[in-house]
BAKOL-573308 format. One record per residue: residue in one letter; residue number from 1; x, y, z of N, C-alpha, C in turn. Coordinates in Angstrom, 2 decimals, decimal comma. Layout:
REM BAKOL-573308
 res   n     nxx     nyy     nzz    caxx    cayy    cazz     cxx     cyy     czz
   A NUM       X       Y       Z       X       Y       Z       X       Y       Z
...
REM end
This chain:
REM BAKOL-573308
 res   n     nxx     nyy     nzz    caxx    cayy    cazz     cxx     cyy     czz
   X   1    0,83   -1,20    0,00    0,00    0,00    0,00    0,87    1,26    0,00
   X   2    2,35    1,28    0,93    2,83    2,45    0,96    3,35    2,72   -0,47
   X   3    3,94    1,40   -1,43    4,47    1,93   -2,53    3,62    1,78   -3,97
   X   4    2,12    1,94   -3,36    1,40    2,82   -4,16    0,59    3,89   -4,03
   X   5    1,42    4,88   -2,98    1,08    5,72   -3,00    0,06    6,02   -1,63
   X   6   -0,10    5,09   -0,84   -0,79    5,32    0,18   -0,25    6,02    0,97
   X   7   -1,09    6,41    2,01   -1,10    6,92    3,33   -1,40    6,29    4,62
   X   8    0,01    5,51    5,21   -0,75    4,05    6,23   -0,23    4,55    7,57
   X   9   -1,73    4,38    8,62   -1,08    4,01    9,99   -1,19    2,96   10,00
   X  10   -0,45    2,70   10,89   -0,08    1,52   11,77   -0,57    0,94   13,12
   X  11   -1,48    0,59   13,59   -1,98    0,08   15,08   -1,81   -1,13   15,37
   X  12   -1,48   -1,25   16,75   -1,38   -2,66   17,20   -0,81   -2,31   18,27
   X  13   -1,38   -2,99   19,62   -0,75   -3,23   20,63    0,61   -2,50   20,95
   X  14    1,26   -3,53   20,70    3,10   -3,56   20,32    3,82   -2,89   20,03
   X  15    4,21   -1,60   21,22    4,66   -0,02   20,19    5,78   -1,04   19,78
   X  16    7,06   -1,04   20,12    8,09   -1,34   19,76    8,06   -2,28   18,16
   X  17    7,65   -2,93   17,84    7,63   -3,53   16,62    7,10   -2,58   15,77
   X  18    5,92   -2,38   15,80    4,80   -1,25   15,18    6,18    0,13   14,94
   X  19    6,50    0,69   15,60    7,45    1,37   15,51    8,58    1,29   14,37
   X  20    9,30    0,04   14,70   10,10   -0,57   13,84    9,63   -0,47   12,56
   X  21    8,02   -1,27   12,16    7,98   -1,36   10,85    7,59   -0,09   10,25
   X  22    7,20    0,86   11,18    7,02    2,19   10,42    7,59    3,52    9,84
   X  23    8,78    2,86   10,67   10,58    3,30   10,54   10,87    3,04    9,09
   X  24   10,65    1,79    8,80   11,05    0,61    7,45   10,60    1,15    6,55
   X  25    8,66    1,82    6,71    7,96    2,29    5,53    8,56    3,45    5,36
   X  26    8,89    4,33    5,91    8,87    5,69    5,81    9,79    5,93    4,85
   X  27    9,72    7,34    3,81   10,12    7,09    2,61   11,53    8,62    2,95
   X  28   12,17    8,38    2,13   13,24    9,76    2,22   12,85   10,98    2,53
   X  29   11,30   11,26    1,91   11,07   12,80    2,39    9,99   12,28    3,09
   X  30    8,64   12,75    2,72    7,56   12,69    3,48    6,99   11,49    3,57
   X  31    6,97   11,38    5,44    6,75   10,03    6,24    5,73    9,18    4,91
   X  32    5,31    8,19    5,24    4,46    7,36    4,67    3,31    6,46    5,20
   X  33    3,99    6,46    6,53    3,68    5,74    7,82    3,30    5,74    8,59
   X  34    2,82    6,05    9,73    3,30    6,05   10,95    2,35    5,02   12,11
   X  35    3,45    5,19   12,91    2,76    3,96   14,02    1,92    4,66   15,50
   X  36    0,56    3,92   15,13   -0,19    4,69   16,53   -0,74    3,48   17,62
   X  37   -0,05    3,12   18,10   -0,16    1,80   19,53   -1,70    2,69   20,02
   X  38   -2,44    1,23   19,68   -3,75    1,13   20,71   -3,92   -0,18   20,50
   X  39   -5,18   -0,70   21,38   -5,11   -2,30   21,82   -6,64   -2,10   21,29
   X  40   -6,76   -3,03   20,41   -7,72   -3,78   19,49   -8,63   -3,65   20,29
   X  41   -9,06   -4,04   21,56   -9,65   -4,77   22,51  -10,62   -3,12   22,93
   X  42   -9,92   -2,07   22,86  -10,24   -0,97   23,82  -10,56    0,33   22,29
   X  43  -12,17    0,21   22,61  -12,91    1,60   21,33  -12,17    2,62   21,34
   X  44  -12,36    3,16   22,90  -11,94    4,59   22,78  -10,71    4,84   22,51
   X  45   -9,85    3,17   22,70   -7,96    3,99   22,65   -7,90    3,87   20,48
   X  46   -9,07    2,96   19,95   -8,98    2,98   18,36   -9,52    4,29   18,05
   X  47  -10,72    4,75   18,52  -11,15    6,27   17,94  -10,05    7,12   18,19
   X  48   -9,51    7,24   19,70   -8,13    7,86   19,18   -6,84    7,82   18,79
   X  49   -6,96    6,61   18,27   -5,79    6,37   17,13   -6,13    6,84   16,00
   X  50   -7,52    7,27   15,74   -7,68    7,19   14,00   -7,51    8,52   14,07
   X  51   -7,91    9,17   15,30   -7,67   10,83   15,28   -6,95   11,22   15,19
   X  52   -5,57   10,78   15,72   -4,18   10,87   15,54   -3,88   10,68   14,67
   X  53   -4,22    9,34   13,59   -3,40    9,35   12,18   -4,14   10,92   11,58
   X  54   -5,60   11,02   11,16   -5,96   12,01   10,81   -5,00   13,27   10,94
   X  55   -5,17   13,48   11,79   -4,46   15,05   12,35   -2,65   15,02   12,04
   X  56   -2,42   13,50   11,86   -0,99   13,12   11,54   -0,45   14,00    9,97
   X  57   -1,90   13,21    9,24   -1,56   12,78    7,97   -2,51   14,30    7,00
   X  58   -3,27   14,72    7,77   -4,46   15,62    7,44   -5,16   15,53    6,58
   X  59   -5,74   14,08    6,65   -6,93   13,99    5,71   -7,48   12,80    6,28
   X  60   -8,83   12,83    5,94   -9,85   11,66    6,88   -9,46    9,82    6,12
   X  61   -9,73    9,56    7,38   -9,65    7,81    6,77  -10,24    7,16    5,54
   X  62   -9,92    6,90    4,81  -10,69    5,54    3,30  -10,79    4,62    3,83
   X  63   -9,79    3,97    4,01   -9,83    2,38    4,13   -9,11    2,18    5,23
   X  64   -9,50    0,36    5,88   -9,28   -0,24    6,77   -8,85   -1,45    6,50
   X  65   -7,05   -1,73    7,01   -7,01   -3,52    6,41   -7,21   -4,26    7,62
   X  66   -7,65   -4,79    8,42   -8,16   -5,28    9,63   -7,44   -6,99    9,42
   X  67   -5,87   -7,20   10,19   -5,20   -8,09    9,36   -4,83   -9,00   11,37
   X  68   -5,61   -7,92   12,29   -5,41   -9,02   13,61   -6,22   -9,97   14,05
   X  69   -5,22  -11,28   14,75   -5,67  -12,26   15,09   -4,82  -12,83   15,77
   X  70   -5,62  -13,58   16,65   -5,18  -14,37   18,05   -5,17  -15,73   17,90
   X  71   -4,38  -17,14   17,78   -4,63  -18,09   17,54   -3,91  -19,07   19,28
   X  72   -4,96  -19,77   19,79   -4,77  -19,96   20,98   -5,10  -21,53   20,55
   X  73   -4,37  -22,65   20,46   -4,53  -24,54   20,17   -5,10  -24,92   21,39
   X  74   -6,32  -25,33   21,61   -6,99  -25,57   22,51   -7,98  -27,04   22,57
   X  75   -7,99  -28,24   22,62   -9,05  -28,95   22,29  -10,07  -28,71   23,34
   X  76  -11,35  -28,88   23,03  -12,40  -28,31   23,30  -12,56  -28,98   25,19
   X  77  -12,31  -30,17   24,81  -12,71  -30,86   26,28  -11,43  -30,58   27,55
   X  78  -10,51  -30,04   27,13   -9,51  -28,79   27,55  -10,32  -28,14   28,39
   X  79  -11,54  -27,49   28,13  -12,47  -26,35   29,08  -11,18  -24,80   29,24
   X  80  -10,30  -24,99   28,04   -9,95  -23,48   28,26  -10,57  -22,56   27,80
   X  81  -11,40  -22,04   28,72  -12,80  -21,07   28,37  -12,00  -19,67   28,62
   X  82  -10,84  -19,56   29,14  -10,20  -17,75   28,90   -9,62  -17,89   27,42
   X  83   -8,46  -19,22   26,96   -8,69  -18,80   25,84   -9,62  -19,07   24,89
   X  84  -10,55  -19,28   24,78  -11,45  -19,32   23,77  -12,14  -17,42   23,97
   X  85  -12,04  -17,28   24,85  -12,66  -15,78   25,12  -11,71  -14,61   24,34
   X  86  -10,27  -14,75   24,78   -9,27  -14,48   24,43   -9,09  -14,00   22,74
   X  87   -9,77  -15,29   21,93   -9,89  -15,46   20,42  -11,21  -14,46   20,12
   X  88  -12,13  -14,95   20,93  -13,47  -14,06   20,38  -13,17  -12,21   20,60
   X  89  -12,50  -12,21   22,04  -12,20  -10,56   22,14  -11,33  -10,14   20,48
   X  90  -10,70  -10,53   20,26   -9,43  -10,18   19,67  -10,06  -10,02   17,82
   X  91  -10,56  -11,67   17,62  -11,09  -11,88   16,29  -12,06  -11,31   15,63
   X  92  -13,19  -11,44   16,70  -14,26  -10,83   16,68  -14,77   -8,99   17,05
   X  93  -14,16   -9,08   18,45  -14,67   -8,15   18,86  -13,43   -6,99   18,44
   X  94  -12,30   -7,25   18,97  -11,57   -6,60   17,50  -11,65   -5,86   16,19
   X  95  -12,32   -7,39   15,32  -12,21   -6,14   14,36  -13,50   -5,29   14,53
   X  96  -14,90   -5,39   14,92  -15,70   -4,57   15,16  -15,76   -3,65   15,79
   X  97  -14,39   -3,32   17,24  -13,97   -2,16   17,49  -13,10   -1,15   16,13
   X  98  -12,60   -2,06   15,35  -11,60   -0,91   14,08  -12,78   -0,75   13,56
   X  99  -13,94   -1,29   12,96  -14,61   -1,37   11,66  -15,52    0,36   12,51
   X 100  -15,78   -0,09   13,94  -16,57    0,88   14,36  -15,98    2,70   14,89
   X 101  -14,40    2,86   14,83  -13,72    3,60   14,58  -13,03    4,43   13,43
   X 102  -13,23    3,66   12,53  -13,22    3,99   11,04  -14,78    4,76   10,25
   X 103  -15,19    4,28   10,87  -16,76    3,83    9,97  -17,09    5,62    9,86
   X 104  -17,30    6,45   10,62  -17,67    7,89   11,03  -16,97    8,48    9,26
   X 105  -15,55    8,19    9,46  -15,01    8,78    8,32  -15,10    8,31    7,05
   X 106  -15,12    6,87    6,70  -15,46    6,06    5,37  -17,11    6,34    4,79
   X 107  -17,39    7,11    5,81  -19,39    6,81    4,89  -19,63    8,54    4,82
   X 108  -18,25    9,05    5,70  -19,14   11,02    5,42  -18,81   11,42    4,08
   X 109  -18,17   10,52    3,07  -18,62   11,31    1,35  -18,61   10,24    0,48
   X 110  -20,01    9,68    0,39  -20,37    8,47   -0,83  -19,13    8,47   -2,19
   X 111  -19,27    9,58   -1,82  -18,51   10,21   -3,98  -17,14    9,38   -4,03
   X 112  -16,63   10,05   -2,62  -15,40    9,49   -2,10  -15,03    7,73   -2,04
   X 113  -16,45    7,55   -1,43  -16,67    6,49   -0,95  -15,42    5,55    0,31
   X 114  -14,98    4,90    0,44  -14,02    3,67    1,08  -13,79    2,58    1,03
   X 115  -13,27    1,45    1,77  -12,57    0,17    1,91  -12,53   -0,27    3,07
   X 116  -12,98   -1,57    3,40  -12,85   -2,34    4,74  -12,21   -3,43    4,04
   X 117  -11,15   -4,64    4,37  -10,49   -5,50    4,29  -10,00   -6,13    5,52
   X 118  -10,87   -7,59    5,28  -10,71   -7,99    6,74   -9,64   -9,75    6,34
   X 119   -8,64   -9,60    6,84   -7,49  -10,56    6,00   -7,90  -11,76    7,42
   X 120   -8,30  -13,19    7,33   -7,92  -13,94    7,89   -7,88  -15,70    7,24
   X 121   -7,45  -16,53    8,23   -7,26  -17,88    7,24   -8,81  -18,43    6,80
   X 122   -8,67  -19,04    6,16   -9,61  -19,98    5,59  -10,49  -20,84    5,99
   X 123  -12,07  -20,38    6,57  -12,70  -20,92    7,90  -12,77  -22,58    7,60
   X 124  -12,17  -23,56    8,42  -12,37  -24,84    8,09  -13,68  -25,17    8,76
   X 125  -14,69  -25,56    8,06  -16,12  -25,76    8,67  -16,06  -27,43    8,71
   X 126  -15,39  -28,47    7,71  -15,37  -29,68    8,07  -14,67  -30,51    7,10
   X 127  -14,84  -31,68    7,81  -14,07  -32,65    6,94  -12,50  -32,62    7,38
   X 128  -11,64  -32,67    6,55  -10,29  -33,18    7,27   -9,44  -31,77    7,26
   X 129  -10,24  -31,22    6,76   -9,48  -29,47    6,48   -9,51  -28,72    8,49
   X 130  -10,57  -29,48    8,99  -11,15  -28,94   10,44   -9,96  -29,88   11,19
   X 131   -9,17  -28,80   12,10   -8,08  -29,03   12,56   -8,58  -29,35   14,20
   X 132   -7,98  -30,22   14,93   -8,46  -30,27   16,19   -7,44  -29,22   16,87
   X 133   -8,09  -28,91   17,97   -7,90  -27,48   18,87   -7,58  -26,41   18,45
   X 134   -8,23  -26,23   16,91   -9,03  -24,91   16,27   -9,89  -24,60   15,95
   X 135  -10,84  -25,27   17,25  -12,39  -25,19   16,59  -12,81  -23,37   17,38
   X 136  -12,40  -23,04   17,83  -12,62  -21,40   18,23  -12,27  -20,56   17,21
   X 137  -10,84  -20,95   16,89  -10,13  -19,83   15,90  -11,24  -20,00   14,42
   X 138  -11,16  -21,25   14,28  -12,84  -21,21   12,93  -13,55  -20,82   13,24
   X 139  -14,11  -21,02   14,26  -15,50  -20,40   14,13  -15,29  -18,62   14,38
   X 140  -14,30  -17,87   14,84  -14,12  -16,56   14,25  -13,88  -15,97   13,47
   X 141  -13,47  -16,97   12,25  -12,99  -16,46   10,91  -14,24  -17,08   10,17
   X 142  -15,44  -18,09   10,82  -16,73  -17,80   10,37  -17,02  -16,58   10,35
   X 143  -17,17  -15,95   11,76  -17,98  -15,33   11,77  -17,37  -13,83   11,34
   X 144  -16,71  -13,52   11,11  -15,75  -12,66    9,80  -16,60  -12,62    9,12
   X 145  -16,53  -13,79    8,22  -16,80  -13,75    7,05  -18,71  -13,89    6,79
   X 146  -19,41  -13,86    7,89  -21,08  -13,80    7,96  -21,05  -12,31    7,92
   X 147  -19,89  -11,83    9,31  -20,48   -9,68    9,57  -19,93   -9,39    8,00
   X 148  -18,84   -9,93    7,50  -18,41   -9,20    6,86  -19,77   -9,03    5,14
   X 149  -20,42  -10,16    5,29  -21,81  -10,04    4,05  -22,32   -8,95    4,48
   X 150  -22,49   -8,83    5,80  -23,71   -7,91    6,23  -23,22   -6,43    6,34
   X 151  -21,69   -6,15    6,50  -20,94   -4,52    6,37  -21,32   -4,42    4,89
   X 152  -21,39   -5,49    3,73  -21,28   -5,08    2,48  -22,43   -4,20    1,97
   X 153  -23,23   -5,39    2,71  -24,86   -4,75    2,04  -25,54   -3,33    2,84
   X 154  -25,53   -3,31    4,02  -25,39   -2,25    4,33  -24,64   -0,91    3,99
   X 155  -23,24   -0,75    3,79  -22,40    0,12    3,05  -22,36    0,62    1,87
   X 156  -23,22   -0,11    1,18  -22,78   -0,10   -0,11  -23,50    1,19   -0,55
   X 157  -24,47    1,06   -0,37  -25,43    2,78   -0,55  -24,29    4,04   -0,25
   X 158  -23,50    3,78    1,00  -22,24    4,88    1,04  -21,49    4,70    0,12
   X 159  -21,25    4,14   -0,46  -20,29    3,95   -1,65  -18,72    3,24   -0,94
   X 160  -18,85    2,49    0,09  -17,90    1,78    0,87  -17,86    0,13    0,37
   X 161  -16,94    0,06    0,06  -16,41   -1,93   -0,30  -16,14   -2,23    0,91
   X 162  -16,32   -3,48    0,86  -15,81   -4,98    2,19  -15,29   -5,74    1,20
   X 163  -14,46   -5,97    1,82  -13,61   -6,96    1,07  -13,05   -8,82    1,97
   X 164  -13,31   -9,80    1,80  -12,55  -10,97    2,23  -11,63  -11,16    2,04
   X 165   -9,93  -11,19    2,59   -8,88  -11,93    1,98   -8,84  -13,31    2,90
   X 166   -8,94  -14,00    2,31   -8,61  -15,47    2,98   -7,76  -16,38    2,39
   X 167   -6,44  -16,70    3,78   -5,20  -17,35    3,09   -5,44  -18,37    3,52
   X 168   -4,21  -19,74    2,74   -4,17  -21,00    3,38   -2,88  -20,48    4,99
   X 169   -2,03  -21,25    4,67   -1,24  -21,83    5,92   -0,15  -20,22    5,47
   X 170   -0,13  -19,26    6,37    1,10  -18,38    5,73    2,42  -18,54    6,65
   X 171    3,40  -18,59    5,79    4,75  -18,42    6,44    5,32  -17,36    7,43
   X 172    5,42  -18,27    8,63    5,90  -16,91    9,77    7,41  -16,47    9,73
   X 173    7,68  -15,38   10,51    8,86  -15,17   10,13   10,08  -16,73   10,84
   X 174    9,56  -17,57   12,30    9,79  -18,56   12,59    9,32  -19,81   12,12
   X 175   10,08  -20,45   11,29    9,44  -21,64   10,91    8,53  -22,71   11,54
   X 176    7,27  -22,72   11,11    5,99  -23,50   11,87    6,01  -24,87   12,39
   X 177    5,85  -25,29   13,16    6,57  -26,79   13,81    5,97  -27,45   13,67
   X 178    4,38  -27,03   13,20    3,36  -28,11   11,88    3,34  -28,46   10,91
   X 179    4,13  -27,38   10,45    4,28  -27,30    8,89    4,51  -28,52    7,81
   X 180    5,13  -29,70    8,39    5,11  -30,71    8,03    6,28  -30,61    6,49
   X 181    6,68  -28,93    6,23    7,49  -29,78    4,50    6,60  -28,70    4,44
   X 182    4,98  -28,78    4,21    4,48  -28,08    3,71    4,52  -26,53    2,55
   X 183    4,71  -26,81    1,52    4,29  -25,14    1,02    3,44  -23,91    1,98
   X 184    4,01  -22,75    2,06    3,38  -22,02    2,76    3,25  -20,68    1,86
   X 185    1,73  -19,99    2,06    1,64  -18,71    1,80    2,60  -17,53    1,98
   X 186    3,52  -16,82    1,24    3,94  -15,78    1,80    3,11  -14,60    2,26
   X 187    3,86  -13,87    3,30    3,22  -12,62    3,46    2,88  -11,87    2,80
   X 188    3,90  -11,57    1,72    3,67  -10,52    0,39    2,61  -11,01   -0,67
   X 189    2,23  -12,47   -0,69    1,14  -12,70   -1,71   -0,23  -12,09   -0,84
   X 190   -0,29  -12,43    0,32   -1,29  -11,98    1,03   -1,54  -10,19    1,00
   X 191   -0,31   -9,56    1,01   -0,32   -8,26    0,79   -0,81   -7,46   -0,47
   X 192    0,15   -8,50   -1,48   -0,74   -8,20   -2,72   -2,22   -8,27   -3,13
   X 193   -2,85   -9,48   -2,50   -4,28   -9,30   -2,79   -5,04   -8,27   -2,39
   X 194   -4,33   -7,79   -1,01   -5,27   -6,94   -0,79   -4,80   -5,68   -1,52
   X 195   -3,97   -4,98   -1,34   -3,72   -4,45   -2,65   -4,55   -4,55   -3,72
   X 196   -4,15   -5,42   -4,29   -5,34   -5,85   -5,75   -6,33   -5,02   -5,46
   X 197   -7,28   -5,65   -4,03   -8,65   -5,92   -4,36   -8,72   -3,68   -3,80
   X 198   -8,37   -3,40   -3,17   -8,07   -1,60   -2,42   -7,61   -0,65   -4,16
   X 199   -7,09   -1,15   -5,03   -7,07   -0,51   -6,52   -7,71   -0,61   -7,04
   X 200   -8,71   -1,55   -7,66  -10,06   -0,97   -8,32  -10,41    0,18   -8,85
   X 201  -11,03    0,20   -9,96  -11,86    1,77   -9,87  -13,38    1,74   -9,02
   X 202  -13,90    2,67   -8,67  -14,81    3,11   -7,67  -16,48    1,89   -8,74
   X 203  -16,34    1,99   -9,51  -17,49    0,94   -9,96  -17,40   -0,21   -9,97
   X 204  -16,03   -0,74  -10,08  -15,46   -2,38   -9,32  -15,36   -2,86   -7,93
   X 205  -16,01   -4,06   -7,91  -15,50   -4,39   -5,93  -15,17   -5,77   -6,25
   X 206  -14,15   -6,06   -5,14  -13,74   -7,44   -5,03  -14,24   -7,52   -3,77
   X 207  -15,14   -8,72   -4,03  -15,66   -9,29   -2,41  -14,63   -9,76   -2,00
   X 208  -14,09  -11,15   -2,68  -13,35  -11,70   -1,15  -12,25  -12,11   -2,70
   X 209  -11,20  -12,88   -2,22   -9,84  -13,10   -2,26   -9,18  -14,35   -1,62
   X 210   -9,15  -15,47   -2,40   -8,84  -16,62   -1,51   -7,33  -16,97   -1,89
   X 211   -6,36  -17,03   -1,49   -4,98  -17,45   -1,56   -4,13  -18,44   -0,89
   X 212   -3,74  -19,08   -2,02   -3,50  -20,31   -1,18   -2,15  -20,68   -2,16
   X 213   -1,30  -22,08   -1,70   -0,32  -22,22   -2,98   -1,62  -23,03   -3,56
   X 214   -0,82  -23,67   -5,14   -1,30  -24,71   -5,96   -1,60  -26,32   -5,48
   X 215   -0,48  -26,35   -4,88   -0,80  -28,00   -4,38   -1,65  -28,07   -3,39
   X 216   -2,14  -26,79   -1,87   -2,89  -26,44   -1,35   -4,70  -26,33   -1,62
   X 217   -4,30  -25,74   -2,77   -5,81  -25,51   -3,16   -6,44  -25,77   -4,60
   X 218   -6,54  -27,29   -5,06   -7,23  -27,74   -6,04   -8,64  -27,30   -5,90
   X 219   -9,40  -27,16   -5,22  -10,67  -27,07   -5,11  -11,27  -26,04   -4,91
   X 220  -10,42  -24,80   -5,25  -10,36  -23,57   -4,62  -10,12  -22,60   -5,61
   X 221  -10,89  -21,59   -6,41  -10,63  -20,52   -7,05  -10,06  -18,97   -6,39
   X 222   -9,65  -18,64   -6,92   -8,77  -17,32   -6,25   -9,54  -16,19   -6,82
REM end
């Protein structure tokens, strides 16, 4: 996004990293970037993060890539009921604190219109794809992908897109100890889609965005 021309904050928890990568974006002359630490979890510290980028950057918010998530391996008869709570604060309630901090500025000029992009994995609903002690983390990237029908149809009269990116297995910067060999998603293919789908012209929308490698996803259109 920054090297086309965007204008990105940065939020998350984590000044120190957040920091770092906004160090990385920032371009020779004028910033590109910048990093505003608030915790997903807490409205009022996101409304004033967005106020801050605003007043940063001086011009109101477009778009939102909503790319956090909490993944806690839990089997169910476990009874770890903090983390399963843990996933729903974060996954769920999360992104509906950004979507609901953004939202004021993405719908005050139709003409203008905006972008919501909500990036998570690939809800496994069943069969052998349904991983044991991720039956929480699915069912939040269900339910993603149910609010996220219902931001569309609603918004759309503002002239605001929702967008789905949904990856397979992506590569961390530490190699995954499941991974098995496995092919893994890079970060940057994931970046690019959304990308992709945030360039459009204003009469095009990409709903959703599924990415996966080839040997991953026979059954699966992109």
């Amino acid at each position: 996004l920054v090297r086309s021309g965007t204008l990105v904050a940065l939020v998350d928890a984590r000044r120190e990293p957040l920091e770092a990568l906004a160090q990385e974006l920032r371009g020779a002359e004028e910033p590109a970037a910048v990093a505003v630490p608030a915790d997903l979890k807490d409205l009022r510290a996101l409304k004033k993060a967005v106020a801050q980028a605003e007043s940063h950057f001086g011009v109101g918010t477009w778009g939102l890539v909503n790319c956090a998530g909490l993944l806690r391996s839990h089997r169910l008869l476990d009874l770890q009921a903090d983390g399963w709570g843990e996933q729903v604060d974060v996954n769920c309630k999360g992104a509906m604190n950004a979507v609901a901090a953004v939202l004021p500025s993405l719908t005050k000029d139709a003409a203008r219109g905006g972008h919501i992009v909500h990036v998570f994995a690939k809800p496994a609903v069943g069969g052998a794809a349904a991983c044991a002690g991720l039956s929480v983390l699915n069912a939040t990237h269900s339910f993603l992908e149910a609010w996220t029908h219902g931001l569309r149809t609603e918004l759309a009269e503002h002239g605001v897109k929702v967008t789905t990116v949904q990856a397979g297995r992506v590569r961390e910067e530490a190699p995954s100890e499941d991974a098995k060999g496995e092919e893994e998603v890079n970060v940057g293919d994931v970046a690019d889609a959304v990308v992709f789908a945030m360039v459009q012209p204003p009469r095009m929308s990409v709903n959703q965005v599924m990415v996966d490698t080839v040997a991953r996803s026979p059954d699966h259109s992109t």
